[in-house]
N, C-alpha and C positions, 0 to 999 in steps of 0.2 A: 430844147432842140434848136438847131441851127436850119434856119429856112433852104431849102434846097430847089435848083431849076436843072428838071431831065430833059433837055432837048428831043426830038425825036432820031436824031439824026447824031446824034454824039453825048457823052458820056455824062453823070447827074455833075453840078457844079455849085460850091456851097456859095448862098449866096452872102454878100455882106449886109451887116449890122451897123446901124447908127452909133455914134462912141458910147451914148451910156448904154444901151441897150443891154439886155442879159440874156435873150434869147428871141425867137419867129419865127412867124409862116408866112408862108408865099399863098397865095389864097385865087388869084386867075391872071391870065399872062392873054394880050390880046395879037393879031396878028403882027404887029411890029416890034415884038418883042418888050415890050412894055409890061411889068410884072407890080403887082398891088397886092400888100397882107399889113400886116404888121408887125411891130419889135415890142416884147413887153420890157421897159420901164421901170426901174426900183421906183418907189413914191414919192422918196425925198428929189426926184429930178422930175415928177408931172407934175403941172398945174392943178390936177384934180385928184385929190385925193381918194383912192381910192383899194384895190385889191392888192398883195405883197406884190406884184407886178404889173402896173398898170400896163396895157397896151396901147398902143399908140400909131396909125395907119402910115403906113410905109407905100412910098412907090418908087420900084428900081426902075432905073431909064439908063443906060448903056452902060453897064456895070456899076452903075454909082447908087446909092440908098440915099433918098432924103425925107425927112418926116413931109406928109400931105399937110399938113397945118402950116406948114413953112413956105408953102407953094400958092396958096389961096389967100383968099382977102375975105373974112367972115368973119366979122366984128362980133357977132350976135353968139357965134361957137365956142365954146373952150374947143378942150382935148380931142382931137378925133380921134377914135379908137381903133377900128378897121376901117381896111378897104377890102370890100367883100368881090369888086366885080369893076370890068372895067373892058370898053366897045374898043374896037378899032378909031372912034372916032376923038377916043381920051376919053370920055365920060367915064367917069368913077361913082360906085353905091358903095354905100358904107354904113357907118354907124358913130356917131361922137356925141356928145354934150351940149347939148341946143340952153343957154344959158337963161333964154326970154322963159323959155317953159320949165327950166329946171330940171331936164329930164333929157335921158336919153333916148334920142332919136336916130332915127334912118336919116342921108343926107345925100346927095345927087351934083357933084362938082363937074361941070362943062368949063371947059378948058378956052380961054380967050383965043383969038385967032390971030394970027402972028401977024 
């Protein structure tokens, strides 16, 4: 399925996919219209090997989709997988591959200030 954003005030709007992508969800949109889920992934294009479609956490910011891992600096992460939640203030919760522990973990990305 294609990740979709219903405004409350005008009509649903499909949203876009990363190129490799093959499908997503939009998972919370916070007041500035900032929207976080993610695009699942064939596995020959993730780093972490894992399910026929890995997912991988997406955040739309003015109609454009980019992977969250693309956006941060987390040496110690592979793959993040979702973005489950995300404040008015940019803070993103999620979920990815915490590399140190080998395991996947919940994760909390605070956004540098401009």
């Amino acid at each position: 399925p294609l990740p979709v954003h219903s405004p409350i005030d005008g009509s649903p709007e499909y949203l876009p996919l990363t190129r490799d992508a093959e499908d997503g969800s939009a998972r919370d949109l916070n007041d500035t219209g900032v929207i976080v889920g993610s695009v699942g992934i064939p596995p020959r294009k993730a780093t972490f090997d894992a399910t026929p479609n890995t997912p991988l956490a997406v955040i739309w910011k003015n109609g454009e989709v980019s992977l969250l891992q693309d956006k941060i600096r987390a040496k110690d992460w592979g793959d993040l997988f979702r973005g489950r939640a995300i404040n008015n203030m940019g803070v993103i919760a999620g979920e990815g591959y915490y590399k140190v522990a080998e395991d996947q973990l919940a994760f909390i990305a605070i956004p540098n200030s401009p």
